[in-house]
Structure formats: structure tokens, C-alpha cells
N, C-alpha and C positions, 0 to 999 in steps of 0.2 A: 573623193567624197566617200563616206563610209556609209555601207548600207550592205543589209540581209535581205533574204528572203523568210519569209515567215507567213502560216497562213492564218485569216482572221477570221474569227468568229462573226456570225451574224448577229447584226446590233439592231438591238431594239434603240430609234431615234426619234426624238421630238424636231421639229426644225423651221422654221420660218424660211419663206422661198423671196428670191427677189429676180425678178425677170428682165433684163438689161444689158447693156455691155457689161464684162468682166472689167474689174477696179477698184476706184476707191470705196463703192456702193457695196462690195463684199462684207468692208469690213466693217460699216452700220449696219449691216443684215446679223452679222456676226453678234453685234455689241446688243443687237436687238433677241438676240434667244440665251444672251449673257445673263439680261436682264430682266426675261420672264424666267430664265432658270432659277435663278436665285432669289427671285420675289416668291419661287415655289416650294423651296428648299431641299432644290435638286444638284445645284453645283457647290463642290468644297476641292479642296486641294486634289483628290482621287480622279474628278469627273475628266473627262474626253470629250473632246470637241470635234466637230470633224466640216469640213469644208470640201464641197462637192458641186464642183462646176459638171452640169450636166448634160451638158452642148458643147460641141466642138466648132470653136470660131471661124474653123479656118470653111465650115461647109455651114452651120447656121447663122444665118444673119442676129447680129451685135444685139438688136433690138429685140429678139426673140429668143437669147440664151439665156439658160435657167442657172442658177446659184443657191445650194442651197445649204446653208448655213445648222449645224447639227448638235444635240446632245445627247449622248448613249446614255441609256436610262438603267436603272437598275430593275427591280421589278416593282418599286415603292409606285402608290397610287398617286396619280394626279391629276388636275382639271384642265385640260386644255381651253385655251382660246381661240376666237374665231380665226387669228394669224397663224394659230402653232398646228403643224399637224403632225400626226403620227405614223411609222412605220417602221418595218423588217430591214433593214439594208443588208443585204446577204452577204458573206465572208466569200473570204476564197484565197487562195495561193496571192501574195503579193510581194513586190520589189520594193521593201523598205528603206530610205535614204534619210538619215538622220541631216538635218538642215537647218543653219544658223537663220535666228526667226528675226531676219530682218526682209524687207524691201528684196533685198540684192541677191542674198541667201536662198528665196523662195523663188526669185528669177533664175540663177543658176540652175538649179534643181531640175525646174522644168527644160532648162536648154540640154542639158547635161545626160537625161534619163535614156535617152534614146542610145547615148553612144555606151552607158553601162548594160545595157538592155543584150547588145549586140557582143560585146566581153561576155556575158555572166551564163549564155546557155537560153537564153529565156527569151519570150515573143509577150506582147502586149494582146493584155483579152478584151474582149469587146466590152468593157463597163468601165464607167467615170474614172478616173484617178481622185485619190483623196486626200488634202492636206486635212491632216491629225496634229492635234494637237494635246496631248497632255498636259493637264495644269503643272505636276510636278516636272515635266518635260523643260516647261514652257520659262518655269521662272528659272532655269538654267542657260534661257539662251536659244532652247532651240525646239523643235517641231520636225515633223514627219513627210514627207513625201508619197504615197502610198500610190504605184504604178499597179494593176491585174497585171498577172502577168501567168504564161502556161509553156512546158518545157518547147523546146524546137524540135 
């Protein structure tokens, strides 16, 4: 699997949260800040998306892991609603693994990250992992993996 390291800027994101087991509910959370974005005329071909499981399954119970579904903003002004909130999501050193935007593609990835993790030099930081997605990205096929990660 092909993947860099690269470190990321701190993004200003709008985001709709949904609180549940991880699954098929990601991806209405998703389709849900798709569609306050563009009702606000914040998403066009450029925009980044980002998806940020914010609990770790294996130690938070299913019914109380967060998901929160993202759009990096520009500085352009807008009106939030009651469901969209706002904030900084901070940058940092990460392990970039480009991934085929299917079902299967975005399950590898996460099975996969641990044993590139352990080749590449690198240890995982204590903060979310983020599937990213760029639109130009996206209508190619594929999507992001985004591991923290900091030297060994």
C-alpha cells in the first residue's frame, strides 16, 4: 500500500457528530454535513472532508463512541446550525496511506497501518486517526488514511 508521511496543518472544521457504534451510520452523518455544506456554499470540487472516529472501540463501549463527520473550512463566513459545530482540529506529523474508497480498501487500511507503522520508523500519537477525503481525491477512486504518528 502506498503511503507518506506528511505533516498537516490545523484545520478549521465545521462537523455534524453522531454518537453510536461505528458503520453504516458514519456514512448518513457524512451525507449529512455534505448537505449543509453545500446548501451553504461551502463544498465544490477543492473541499476536504475528513472522518474522525473519536473512541477507540476496542476500550469505549459501541453506544457511546463518537464519529464525527468534517468539512475544512476556508475562512469564508457562515451560519451554523443547531447540529453543525465548529472548531480547530490541530495538524501534526502523520502516516498518509492513499486507499482505494471502497468498503474493502478502507478495511485494509485500518488492518494494514499497524504493521507499516512498525517498517517506516514511526509509533502512533495519542489522537484520532482520520479518514480524509478529497473531492478531487475521491472522484479518482480513492481517499486517505491519516494515522498521528511521532519518530521511535
Amino acid at each position: 500500500m502506498n503511503y507518506s508521511i506528511e505533516t498537516l496543518p490545523t484545520y478549521r472544521i465545521a462537523f455534524a457528530r453522531k454518537v453510536g457504534p461505528y458503520g453504516a451510520a458514519n456514512y448518513k452523518t457524512m451525507e449529512l454535513i455534505k448537505q449543509w455544506a453545500k446548501a451553504k456554499g461551502l463544498f465544490d470540487s477543492s473541499s476536504i472532508l475528513l472522518g474522525i472516529p473519536r473512541d477507540n472501540p476496542a476500550i469505549t463501549p459501541a453506544s457511546d463512541c463518537r464519529y464525527d463527520a468534517c468539512i475544512v473550512l476556508s475562512d469564508q463566513d457562515y451560519e451554523l446550525d443547531s447540529y453543525i459545530y465548529e472548531e480547530d482540529y490541530e495538524g501534526g506529523t502523520y502516516l498518509i496511506m492513499n486507499v482505494e474508497h471502497t468498503e474493502e480498501g478502507v478495511k485494509q487500511a485500518w488492518s494494514q497501518f499497524p504493521s507499516i507503522l512498525e517498517e517506516s520508523g514511526y509509533q502512533m500519537e495519542e489522537r484520532p486517526i482520520i479518514e480524509r477525503y478529497q473531492v478531487k481525491l475521491v472522484q479518482k477512486g480513492y481517499c486517505e488514511l491519516c494515522v498521528p504518528v511521532k519518530s521511535l
